[in-house]
PDB file of the backbone (N, CA, C, O) and the ligand in Angstrom, with CONECT records:
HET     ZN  A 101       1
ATOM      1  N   UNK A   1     186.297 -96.985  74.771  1.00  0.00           N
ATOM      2  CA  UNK A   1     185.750 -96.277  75.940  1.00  0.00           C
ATOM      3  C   UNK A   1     184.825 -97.193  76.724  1.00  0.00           C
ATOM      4  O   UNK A   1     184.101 -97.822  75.952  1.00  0.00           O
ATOM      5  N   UNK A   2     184.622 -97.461  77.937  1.00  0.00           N
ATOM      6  CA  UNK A   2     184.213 -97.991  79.033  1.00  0.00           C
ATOM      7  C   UNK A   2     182.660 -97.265  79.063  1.00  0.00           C
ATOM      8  O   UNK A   2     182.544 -96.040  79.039  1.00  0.00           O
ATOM      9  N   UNK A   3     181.602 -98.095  79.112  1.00  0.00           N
ATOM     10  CA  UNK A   3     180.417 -97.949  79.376  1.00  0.00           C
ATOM     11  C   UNK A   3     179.297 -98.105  80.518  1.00  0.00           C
ATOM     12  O   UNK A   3     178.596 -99.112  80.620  1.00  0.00           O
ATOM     13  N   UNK A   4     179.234 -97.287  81.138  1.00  0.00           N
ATOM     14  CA  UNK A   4     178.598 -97.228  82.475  1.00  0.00           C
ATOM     15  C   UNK A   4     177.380 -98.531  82.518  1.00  0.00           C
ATOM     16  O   UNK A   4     176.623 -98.848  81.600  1.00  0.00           O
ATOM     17  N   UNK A   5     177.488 -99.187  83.997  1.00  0.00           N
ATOM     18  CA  UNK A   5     176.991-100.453  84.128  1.00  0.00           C
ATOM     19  C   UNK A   5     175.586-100.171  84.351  1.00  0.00           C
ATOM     20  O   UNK A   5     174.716-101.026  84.187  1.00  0.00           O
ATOM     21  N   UNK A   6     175.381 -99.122  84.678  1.00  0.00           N
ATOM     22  CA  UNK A   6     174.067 -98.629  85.312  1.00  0.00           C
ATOM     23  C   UNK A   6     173.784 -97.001  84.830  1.00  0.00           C
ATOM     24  O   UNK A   6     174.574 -96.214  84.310  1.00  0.00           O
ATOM     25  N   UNK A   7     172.505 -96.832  85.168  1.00  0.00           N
ATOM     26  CA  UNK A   7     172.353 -95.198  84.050  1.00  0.00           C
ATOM     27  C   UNK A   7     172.119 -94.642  85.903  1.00  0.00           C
ATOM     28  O   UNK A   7     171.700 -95.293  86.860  1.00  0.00           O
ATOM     29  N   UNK A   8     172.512 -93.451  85.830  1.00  0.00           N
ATOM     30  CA  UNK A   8     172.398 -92.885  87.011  1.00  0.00           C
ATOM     31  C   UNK A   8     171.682 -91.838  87.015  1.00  0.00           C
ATOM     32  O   UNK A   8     171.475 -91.035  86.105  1.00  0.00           O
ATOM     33  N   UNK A   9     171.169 -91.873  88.451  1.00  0.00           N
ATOM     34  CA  UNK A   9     169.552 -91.394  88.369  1.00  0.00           C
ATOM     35  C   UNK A   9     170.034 -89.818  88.527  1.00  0.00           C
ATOM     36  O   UNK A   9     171.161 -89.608  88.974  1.00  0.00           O
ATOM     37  N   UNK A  10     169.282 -88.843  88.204  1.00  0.00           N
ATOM     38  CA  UNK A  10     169.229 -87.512  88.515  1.00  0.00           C
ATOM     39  C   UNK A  10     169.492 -87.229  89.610  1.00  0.00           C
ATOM     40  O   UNK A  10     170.329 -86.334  89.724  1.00  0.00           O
ATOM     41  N   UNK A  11     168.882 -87.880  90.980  1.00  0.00           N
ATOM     42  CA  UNK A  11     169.460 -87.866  92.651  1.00  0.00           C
ATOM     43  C   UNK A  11     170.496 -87.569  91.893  1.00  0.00           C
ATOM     44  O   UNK A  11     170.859 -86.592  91.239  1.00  0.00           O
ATOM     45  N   UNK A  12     170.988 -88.878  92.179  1.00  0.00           N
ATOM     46  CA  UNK A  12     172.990 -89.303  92.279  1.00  0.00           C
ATOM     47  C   UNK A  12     173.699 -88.386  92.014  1.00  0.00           C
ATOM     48  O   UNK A  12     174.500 -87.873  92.796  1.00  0.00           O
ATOM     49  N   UNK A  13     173.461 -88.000  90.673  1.00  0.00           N
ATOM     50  CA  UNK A  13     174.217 -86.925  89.818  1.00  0.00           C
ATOM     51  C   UNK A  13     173.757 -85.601  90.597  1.00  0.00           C
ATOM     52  O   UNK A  13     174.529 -84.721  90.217  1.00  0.00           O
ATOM     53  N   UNK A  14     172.936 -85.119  91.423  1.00  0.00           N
ATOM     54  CA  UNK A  14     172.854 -83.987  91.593  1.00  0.00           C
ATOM     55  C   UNK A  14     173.806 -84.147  93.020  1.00  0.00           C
ATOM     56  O   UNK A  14     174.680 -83.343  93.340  1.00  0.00           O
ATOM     57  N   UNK A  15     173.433 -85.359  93.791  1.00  0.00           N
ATOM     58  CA  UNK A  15     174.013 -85.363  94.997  1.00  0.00           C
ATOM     59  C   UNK A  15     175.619 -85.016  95.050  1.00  0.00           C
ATOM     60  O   UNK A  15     176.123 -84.342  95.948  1.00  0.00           O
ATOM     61  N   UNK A  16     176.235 -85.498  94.110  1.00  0.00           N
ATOM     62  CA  UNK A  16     177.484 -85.984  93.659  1.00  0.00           C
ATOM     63  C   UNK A  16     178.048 -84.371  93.546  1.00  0.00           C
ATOM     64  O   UNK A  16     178.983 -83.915  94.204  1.00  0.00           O
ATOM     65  N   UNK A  17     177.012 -83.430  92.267  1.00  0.00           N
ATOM     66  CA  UNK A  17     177.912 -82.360  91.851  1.00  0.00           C
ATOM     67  C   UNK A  17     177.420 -81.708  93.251  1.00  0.00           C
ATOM     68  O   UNK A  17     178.061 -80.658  93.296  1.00  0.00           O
ATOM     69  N   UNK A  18     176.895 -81.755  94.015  1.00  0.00           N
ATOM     70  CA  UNK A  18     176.991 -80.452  95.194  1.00  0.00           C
ATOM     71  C   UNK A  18     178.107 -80.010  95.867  1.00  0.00           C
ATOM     72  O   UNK A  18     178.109 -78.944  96.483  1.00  0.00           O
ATOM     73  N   UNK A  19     179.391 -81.005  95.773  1.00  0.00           N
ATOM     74  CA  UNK A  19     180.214 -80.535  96.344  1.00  0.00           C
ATOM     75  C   UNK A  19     181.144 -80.088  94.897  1.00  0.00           C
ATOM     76  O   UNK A  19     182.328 -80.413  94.809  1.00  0.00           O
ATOM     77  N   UNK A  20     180.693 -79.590  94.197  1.00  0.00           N
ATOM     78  CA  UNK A  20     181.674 -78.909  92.989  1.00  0.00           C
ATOM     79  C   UNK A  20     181.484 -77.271  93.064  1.00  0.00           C
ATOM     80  O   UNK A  20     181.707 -76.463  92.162  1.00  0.00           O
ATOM     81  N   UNK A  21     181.048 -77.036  94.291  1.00  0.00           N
ATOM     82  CA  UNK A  21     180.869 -75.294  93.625  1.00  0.00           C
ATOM     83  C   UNK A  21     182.079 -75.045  94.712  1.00  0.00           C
ATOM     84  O   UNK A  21     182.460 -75.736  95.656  1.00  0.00           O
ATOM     85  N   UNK A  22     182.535 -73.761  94.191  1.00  0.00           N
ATOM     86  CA  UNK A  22     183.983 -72.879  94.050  1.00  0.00           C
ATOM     87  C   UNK A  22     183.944 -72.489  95.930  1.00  0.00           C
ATOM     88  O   UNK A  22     183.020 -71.959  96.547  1.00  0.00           O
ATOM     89  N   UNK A  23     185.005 -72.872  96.357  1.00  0.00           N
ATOM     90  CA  UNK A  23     184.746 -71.533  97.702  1.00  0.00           C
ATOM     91  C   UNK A  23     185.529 -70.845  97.689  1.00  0.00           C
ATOM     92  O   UNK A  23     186.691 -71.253  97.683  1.00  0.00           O
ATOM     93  N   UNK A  24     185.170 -69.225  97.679  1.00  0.00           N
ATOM     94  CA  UNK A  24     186.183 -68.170  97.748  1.00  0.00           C
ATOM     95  C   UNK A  24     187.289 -68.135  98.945  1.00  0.00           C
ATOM     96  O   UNK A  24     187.218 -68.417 100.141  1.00  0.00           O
ATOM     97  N   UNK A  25     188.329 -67.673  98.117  1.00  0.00           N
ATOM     98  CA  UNK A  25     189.512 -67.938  99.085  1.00  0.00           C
ATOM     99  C   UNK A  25     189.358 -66.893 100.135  1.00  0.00           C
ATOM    100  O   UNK A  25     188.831 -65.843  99.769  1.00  0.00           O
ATOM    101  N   UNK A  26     189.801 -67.022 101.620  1.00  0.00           N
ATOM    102  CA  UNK A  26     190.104 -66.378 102.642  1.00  0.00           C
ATOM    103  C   UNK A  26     191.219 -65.719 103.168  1.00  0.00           C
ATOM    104  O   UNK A  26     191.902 -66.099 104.119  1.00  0.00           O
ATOM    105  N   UNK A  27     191.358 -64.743 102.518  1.00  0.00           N
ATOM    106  CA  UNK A  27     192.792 -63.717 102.357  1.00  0.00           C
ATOM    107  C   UNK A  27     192.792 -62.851 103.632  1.00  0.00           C
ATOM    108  O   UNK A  27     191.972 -62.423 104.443  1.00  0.00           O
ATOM    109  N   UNK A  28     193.891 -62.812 103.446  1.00  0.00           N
ATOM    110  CA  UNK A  28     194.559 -61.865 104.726  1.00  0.00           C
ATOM    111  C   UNK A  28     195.182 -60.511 104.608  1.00  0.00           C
ATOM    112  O   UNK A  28     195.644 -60.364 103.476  1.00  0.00           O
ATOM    113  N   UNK A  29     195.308 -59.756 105.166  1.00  0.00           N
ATOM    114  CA  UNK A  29     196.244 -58.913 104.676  1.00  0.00           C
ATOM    115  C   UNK A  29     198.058 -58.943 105.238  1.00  0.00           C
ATOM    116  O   UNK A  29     198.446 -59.178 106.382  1.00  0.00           O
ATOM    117  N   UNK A  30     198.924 -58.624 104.009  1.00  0.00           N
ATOM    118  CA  UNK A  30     200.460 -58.829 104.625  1.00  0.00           C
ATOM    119  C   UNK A  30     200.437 -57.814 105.327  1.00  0.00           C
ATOM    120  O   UNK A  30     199.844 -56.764 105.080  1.00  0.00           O
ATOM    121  N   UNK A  31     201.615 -58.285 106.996  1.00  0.00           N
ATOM    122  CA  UNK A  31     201.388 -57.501 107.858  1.00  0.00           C
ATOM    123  C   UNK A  31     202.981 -56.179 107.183  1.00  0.00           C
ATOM    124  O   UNK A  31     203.370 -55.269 107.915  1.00  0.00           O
ATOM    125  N   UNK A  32     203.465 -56.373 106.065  1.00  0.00           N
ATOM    126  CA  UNK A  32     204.505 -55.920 105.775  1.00  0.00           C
ATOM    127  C   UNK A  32     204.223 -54.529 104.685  1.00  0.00           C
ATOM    128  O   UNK A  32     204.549 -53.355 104.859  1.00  0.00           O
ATOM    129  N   UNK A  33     203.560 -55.108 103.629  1.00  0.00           N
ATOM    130  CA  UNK A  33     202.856 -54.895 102.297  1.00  0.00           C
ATOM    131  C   UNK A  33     201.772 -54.130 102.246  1.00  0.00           C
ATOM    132  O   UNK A  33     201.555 -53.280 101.382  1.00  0.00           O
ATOM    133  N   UNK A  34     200.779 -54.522 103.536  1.00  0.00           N
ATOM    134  CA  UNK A  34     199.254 -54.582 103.656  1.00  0.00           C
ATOM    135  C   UNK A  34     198.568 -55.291 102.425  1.00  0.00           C
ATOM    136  O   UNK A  34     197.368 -55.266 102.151  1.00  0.00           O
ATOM    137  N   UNK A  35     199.347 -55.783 101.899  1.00  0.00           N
ATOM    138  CA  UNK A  35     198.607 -56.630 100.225  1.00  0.00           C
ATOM    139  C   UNK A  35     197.521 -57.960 100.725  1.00  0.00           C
ATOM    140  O   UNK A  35     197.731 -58.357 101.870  1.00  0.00           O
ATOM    141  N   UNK A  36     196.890 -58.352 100.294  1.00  0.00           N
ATOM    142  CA  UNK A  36     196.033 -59.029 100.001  1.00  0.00           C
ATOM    143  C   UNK A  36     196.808 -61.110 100.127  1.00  0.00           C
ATOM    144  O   UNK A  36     197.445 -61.803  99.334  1.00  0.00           O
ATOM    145  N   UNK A  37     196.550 -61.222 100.794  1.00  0.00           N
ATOM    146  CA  UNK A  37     197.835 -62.662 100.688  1.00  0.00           C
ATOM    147  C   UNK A  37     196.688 -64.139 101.039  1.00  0.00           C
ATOM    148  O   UNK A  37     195.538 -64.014 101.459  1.00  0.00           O
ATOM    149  N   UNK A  38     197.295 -65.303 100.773  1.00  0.00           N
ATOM    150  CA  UNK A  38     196.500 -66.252 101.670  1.00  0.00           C
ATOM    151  C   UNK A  38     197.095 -66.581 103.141  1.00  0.00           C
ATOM    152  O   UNK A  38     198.246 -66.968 103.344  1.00  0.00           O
ATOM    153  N   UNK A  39     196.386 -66.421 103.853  1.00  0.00           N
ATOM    154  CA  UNK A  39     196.813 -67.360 105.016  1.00  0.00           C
ATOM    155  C   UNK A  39     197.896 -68.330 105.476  1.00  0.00           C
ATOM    156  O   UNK A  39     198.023 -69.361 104.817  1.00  0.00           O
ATOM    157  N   UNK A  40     198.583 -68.156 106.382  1.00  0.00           N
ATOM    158  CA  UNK A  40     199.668 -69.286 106.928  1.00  0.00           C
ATOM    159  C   UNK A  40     200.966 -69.561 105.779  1.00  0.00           C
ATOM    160  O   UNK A  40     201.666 -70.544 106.019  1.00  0.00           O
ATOM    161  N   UNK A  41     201.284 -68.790 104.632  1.00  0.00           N
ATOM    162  CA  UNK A  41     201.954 -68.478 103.719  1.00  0.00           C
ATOM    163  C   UNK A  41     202.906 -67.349 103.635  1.00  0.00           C
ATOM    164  O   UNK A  41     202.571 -66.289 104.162  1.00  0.00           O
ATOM    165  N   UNK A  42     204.266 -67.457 102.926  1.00  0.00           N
ATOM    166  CA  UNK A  42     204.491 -66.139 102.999  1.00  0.00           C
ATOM    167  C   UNK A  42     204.807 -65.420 102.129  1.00  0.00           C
ATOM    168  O   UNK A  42     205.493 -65.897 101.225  1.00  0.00           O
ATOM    169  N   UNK A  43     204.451 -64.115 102.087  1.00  0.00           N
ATOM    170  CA  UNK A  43     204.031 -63.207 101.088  1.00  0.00           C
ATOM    171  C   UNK A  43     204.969 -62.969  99.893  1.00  0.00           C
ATOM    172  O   UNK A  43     206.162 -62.667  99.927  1.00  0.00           O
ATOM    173  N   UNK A  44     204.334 -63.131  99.042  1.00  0.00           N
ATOM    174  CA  UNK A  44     204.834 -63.432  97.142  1.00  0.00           C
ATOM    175  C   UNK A  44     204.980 -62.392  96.892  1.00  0.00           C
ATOM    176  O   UNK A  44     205.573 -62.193  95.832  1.00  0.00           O
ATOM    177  N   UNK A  45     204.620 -61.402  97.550  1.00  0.00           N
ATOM    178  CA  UNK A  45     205.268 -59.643  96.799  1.00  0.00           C
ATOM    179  C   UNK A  45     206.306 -59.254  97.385  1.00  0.00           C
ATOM    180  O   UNK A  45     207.237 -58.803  96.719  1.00  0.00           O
ATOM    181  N   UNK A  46     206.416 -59.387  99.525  1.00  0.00           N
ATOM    182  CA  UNK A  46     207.907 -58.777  99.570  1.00  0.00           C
ATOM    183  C   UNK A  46     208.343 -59.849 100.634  1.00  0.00           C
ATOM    184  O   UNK A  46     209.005 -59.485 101.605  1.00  0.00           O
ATOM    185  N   UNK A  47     207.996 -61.113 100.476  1.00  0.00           N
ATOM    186  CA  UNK A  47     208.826 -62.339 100.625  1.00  0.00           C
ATOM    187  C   UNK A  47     208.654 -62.484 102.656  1.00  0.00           C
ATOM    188  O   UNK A  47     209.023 -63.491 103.261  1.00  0.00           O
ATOM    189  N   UNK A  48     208.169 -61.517 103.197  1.00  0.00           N
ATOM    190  CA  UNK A  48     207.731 -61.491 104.685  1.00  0.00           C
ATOM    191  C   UNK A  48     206.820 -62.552 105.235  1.00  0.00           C
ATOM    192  O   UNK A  48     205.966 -62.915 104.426  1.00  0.00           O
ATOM    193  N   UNK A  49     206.794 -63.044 106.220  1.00  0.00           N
ATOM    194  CA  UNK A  49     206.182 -63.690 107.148  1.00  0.00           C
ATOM    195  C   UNK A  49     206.472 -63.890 108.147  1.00  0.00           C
ATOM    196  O   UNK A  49     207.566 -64.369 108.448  1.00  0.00           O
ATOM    197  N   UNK A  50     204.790 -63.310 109.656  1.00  0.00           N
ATOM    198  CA  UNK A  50     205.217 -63.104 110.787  1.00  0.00           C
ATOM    199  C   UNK A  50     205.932 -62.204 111.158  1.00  0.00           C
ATOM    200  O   UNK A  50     206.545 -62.204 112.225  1.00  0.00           O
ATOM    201  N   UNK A  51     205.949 -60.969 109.989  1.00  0.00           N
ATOM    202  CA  UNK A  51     206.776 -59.341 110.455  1.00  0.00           C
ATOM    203  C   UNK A  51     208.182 -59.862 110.142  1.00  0.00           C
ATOM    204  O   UNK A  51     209.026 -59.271 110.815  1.00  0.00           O
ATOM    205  N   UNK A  52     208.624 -60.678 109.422  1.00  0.00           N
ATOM    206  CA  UNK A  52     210.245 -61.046 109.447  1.00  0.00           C
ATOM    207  C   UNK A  52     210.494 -61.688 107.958  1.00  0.00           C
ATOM    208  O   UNK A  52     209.916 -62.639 107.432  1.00  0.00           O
ATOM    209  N   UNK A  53     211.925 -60.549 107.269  1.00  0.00           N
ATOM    210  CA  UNK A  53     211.702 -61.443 106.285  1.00  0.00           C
ATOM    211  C   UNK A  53     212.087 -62.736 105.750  1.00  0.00           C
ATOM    212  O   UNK A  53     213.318 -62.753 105.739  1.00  0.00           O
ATOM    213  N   UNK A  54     211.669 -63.714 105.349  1.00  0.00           N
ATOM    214  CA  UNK A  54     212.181 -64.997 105.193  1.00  0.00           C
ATOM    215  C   UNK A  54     212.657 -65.517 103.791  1.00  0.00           C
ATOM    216  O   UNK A  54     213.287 -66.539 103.517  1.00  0.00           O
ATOM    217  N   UNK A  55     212.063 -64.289 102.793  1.00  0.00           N
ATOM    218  CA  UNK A  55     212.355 -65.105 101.350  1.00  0.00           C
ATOM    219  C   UNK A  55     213.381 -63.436 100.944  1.00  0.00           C
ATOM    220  O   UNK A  55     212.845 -62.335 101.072  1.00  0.00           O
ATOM    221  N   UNK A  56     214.724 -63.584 100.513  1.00  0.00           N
ATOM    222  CA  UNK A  56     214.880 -62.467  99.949  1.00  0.00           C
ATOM    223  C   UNK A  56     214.935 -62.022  98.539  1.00  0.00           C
ATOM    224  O   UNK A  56     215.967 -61.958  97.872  1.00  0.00           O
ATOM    225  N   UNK A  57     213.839 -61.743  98.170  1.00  0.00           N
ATOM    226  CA  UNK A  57     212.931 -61.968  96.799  1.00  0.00           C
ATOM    227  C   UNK A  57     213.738 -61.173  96.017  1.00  0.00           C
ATOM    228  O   UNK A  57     213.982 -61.664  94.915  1.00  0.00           O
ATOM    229  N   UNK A  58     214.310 -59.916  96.284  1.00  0.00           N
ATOM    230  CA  UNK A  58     215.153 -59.146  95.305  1.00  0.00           C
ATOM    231  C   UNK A  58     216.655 -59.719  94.934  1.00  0.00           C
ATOM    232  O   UNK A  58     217.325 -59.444  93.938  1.00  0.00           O
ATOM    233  N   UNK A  59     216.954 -60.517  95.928  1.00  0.00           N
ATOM    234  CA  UNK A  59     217.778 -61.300  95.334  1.00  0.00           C
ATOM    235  C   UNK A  59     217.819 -62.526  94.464  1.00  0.00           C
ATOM    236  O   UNK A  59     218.639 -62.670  93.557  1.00  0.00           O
ATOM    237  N   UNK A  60     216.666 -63.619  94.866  1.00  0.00           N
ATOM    238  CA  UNK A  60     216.307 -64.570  94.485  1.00  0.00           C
ATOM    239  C   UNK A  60     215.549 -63.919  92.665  1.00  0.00           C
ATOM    240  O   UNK A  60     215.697 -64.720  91.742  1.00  0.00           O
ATOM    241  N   UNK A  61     214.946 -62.786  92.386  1.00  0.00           N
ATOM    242  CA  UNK A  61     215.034 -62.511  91.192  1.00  0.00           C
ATOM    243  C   UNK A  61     216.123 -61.444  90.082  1.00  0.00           C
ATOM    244  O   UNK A  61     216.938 -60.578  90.401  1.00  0.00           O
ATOM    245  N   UNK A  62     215.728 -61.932  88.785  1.00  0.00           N
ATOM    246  CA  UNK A  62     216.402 -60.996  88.662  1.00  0.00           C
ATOM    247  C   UNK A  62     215.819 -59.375  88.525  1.00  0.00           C
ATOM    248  O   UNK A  62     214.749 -58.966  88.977  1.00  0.00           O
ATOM    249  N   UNK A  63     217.034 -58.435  87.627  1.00  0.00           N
ATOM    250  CA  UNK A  63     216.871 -57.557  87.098  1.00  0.00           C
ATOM    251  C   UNK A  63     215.418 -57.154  86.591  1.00  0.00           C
ATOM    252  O   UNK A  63     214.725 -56.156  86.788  1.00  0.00           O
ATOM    253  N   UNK A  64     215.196 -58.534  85.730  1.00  0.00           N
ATOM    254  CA  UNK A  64     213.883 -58.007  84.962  1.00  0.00           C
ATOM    255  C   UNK A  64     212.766 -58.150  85.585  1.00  0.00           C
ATOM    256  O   UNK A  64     211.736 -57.491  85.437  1.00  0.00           O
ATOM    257  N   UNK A  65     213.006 -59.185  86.423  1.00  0.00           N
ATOM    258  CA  UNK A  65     211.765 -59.564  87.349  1.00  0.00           C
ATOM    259  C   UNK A  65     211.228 -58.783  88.282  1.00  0.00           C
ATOM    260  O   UNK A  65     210.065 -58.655  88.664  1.00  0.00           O
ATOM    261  N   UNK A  66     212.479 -58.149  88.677  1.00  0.00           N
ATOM    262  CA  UNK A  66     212.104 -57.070  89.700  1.00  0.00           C
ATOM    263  C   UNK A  66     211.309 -55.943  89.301  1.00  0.00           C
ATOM    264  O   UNK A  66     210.458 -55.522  90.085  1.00  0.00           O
ATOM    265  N   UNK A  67     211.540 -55.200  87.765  1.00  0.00           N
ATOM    266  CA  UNK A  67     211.269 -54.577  86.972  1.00  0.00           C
ATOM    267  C   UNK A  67     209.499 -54.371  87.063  1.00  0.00           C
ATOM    268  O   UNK A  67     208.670 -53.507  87.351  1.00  0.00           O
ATOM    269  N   UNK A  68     209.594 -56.069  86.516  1.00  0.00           N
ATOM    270  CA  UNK A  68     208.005 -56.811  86.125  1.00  0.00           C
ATOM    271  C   UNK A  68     207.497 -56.300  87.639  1.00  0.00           C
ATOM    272  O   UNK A  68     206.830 -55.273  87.761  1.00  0.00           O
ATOM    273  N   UNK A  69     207.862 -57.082  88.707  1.00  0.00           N
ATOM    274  CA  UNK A  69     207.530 -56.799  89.485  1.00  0.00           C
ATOM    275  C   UNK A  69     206.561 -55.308  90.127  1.00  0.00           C
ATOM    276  O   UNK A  69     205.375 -55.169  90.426  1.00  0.00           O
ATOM    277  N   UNK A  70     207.716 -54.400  90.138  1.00  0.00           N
ATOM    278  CA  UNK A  70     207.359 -53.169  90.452  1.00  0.00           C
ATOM    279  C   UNK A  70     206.261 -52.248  89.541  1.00  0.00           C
ATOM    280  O   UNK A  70     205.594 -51.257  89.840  1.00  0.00           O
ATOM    281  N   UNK A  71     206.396 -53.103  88.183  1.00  0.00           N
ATOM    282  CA  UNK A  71     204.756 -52.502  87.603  1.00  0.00           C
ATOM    283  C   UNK A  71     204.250 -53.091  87.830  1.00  0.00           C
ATOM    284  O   UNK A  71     203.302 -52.350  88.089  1.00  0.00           O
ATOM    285  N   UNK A  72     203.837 -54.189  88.071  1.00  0.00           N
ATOM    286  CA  UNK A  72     202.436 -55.090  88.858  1.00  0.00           C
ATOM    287  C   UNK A  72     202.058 -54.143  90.061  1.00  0.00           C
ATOM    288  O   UNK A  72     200.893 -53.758  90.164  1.00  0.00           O
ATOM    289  N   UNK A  73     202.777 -53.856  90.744  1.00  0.00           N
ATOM    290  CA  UNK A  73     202.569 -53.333  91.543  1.00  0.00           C
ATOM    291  C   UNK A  73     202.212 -51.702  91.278  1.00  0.00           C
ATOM    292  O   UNK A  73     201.199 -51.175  91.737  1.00  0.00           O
ATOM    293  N   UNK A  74     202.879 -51.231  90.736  1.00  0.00           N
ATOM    294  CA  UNK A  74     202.038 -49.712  90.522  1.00  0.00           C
ATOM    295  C   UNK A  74     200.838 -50.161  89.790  1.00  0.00           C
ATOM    296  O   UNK A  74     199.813 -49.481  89.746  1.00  0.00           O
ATOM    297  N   UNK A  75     200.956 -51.199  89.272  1.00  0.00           N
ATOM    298  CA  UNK A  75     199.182 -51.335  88.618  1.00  0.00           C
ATOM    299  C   UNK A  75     198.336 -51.767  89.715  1.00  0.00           C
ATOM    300  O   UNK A  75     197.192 -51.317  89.775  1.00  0.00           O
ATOM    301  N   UNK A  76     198.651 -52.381  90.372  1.00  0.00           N
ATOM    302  CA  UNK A  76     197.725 -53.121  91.838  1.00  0.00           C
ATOM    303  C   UNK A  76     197.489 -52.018  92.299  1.00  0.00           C
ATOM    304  O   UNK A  76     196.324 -51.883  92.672  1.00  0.00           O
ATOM    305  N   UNK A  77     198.446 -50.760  92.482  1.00  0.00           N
ATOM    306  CA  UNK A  77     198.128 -49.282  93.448  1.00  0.00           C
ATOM    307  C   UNK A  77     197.021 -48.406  92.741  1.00  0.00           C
ATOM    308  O   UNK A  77     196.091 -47.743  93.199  1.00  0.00           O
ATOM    309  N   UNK A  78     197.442 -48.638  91.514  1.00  0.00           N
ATOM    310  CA  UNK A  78     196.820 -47.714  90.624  1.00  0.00           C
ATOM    311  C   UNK A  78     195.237 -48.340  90.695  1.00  0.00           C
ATOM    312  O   UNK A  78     194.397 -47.460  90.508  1.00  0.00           O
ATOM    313  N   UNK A  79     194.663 -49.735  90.937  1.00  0.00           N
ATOM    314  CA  UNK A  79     193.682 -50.240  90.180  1.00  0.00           C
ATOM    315  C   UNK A  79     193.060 -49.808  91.894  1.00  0.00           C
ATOM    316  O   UNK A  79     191.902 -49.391  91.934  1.00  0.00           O
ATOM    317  N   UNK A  80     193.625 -49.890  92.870  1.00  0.00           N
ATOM    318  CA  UNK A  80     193.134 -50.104  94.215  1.00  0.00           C
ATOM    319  C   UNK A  80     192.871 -48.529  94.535  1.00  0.00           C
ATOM    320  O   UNK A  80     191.884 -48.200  95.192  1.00  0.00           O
ATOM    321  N   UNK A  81     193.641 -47.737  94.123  1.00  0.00           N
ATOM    322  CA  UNK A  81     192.911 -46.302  94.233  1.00  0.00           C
ATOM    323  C   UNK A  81     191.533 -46.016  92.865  1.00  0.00           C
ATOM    324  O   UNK A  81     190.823 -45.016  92.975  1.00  0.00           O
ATOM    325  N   UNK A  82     191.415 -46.555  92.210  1.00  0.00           N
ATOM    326  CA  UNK A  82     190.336 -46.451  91.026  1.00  0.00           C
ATOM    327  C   UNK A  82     189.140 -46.915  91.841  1.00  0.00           C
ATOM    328  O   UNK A  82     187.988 -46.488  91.760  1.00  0.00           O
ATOM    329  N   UNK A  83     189.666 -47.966  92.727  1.00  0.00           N
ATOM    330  CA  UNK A  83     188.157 -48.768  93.274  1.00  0.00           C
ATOM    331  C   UNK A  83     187.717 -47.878  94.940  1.00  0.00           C
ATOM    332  O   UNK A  83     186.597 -47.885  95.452  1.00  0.00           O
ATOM    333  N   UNK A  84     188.560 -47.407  95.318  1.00  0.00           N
ATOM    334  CA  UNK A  84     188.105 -46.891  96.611  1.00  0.00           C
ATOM    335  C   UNK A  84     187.868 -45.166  96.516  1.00  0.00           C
ATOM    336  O   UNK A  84     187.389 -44.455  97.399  1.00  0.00           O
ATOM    337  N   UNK A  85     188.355 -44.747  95.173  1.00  0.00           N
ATOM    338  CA  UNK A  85     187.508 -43.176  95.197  1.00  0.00           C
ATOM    339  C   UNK A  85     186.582 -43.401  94.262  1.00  0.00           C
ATOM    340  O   UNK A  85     185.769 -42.523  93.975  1.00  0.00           O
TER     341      UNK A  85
HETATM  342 ZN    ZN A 101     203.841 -58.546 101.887  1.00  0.00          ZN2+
END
């Protein structure tokens, strides 16, 4: 292991980690879904972007996925009515 040439001062090291804290992501809502999405992307639940769809996700998965799918989603409904009543 490689041994630092110089011991570094408390500055440095503090200066250094300031740019390590987290920034929360800036979500949008799908204009299709109304789900929760990122920005300039298109939407991972029903494959839309820009009101048009571009990915056709029920085809591109299968059977089971779709399955998986559709309880994620009654759980996302289910957890999103728990939090707003
Ligand atoms: Zn969507």
């Amino acid at each position: 292991m490689g041994l630092p040439a110089k011991r570094r001062t408390k500055q440095s090291k503090r200066e250094r980690s300031a740019h390590f804290a987290l920034v929360e992501a800036n979500l949008t809502t799908c204009s299709h879904c109304k789900r929760q999405i990122l920005p300039h992307r298109v939407c991972p639940y029903c494959g839309y972007y820009r009101g048009r769809e571009v990915l056709k996700l029920e085809q591109l998965l299968g059977k089971k996925a779709k399955k998986r799918s559709a309880a994620s989603k009654a759980k996302a409904d289910e957890a999103r009515a728990g939090t707003s009543s």
